[in-house]
C-alpha positions as CSV (number, residue, x, y, z in Angstrom):
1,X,-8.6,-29.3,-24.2
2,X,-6.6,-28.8,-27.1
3,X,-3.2,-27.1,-25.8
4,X,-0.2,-25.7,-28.4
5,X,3.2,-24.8,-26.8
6,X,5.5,-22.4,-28.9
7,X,9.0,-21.1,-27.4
8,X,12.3,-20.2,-28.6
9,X,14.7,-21.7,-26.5
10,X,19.2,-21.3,-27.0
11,X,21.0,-23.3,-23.8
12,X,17.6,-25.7,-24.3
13,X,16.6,-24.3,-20.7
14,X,13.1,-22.8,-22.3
15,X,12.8,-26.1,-24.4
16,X,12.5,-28.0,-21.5
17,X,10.5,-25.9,-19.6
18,X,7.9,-26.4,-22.8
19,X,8.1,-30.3,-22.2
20,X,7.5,-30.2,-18.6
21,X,4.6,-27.8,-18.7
22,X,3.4,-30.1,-21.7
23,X,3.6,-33.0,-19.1
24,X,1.8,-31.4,-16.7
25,X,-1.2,-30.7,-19.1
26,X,-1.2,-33.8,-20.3
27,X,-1.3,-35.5,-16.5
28,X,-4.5,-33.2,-16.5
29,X,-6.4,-34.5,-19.3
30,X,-5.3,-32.0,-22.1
31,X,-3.6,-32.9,-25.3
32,X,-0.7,-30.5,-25.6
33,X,1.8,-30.2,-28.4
34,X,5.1,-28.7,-28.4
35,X,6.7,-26.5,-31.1
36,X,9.7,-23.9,-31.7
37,X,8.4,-21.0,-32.7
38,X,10.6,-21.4,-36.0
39,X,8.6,-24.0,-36.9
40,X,5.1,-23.2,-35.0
41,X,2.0,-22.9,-38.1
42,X,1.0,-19.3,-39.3
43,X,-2.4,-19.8,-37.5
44,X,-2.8,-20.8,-33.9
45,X,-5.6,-22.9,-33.2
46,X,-6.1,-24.3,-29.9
47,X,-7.9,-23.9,-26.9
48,X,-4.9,-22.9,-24.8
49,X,-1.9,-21.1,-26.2
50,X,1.2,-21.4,-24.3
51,X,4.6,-19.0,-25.6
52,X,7.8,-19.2,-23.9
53,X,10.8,-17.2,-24.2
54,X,14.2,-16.5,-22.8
55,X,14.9,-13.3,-21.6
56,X,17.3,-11.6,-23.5
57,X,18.4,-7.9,-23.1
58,X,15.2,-7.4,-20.8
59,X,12.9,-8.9,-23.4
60,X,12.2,-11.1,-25.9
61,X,15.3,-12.1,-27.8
62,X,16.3,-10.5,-31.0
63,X,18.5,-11.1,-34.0
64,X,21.0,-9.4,-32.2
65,X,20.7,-11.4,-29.0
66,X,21.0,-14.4,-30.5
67,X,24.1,-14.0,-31.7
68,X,25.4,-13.2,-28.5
69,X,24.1,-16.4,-26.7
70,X,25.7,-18.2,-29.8
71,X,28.7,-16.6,-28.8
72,X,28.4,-17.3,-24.9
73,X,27.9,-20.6,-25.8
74,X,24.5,-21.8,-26.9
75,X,23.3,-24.4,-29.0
76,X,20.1,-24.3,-30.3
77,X,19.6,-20.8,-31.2
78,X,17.0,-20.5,-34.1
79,X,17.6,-18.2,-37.0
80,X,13.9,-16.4,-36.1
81,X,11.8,-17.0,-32.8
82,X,9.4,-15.8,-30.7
83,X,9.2,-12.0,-31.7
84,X,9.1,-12.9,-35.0
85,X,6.6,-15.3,-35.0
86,X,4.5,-12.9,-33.2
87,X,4.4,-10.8,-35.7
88,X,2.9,-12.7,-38.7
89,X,0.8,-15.3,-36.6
90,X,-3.0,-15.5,-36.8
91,X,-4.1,-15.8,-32.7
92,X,-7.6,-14.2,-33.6
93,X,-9.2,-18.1,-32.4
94,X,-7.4,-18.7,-29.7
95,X,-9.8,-18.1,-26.3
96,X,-6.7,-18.3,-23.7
97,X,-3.2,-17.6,-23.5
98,X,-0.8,-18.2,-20.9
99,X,3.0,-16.8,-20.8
100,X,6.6,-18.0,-19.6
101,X,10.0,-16.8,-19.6
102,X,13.2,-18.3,-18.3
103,X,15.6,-15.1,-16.4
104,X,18.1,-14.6,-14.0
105,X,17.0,-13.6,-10.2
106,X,17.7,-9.7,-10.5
107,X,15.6,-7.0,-10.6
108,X,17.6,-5.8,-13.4
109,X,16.5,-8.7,-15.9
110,X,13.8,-7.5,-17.6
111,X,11.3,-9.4,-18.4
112,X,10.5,-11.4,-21.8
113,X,7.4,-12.6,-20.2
114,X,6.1,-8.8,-20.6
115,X,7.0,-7.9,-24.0
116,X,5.7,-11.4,-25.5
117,X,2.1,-10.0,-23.5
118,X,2.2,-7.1,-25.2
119,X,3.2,-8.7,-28.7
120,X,-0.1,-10.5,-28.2
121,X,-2.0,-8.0,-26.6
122,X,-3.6,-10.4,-23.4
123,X,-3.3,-8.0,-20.7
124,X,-5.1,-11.1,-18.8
125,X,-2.6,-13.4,-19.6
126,X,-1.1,-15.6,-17.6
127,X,2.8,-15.1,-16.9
128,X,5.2,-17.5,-15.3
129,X,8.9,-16.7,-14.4
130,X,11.2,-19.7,-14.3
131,X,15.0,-18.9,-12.7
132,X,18.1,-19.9,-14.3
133,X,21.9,-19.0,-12.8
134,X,25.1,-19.5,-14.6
135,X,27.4,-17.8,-17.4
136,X,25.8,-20.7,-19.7
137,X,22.4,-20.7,-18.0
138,X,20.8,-24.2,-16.1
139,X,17.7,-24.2,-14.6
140,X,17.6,-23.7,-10.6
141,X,16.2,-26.9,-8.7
142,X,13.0,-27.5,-8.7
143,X,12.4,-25.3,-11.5
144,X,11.1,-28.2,-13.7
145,X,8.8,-29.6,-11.1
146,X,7.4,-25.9,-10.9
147,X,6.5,-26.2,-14.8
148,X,5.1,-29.6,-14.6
149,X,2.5,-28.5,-12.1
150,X,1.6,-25.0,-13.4
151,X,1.1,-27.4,-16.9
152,X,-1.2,-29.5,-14.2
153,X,-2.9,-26.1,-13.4
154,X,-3.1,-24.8,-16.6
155,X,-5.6,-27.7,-17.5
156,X,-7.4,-26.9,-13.8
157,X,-8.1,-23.1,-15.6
158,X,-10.4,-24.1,-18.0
């Protein structure tokens, strides 16, 4: 199984979220491959497509959010991401897609998991929610682990 990771990552939180899952898959069997979104090919071809975002403002990020992690302190934040990728990319071949987000534990967070399924229109999609706390956001323990094995399960899912 043929597996292609795209997220948009700023503290690098999301980014290595992406490599664990990728780990996980490739435990499994599958040959994943890892990609920001800024840099992710205009077509999607894969068996498995796995987008992951931050949640910014209760969604995806945006230009606007962006600047405001650079602000807070981030330090890879891509000129376009996730949403933007979205937009233009061909996923008309790709047979499965599964989501994650990285967000804070409130009910208030929103959720970028959500708007990235409705950017891609999967209502069976798979989502995952990974926590981070801080002002510059870290993953919680164990939240790496948690990615590595739903990579692991991923490939189960066939």
């Amino acid at each position: 199984m043929k597996a292609l990771i795209v997220f948009e990552s700023a503290f690098g939180n999301t980014r290595r979220l992406a490599e664990a899952i990728a780990d996980g898959l490739r435990s499994a069997g599958a040959e994943p491959h890892v990609i920001p979104a800024c840099e992710a090919p205009g077509t999607a071809t894969c068996d498995l497509l796995v987008l992951g975002a931050p949640t910014h403002f209760r969604g995806m990020p945006s230009p606007r959010s962006r600047e405001q992690a650079v602000a807070r302190g981030a330090s890879e934040v891509p000129r376009t991401g996730l949403r933007e990728w979205l937009a233009t990319a061909d996923l008309s071949s790709v047979p499965r897609v599964a989501i994650f987000q990285t967000a804070v534990d409130s009910r208030w967070a929103g959720s970028a998991a959500r708007a990235v399924r409705r950017a891609v229109g999967r209502r069976g999609a798979e989502r995952r929610s990974f926590i981070v706390s801080g002002k510059a956001p870290v993953l919680n323990d164990g939240e790496k682990e948690s990615a590595r094995a739903w990579g692991v399960a991923l490939a189960g899912d066939r």
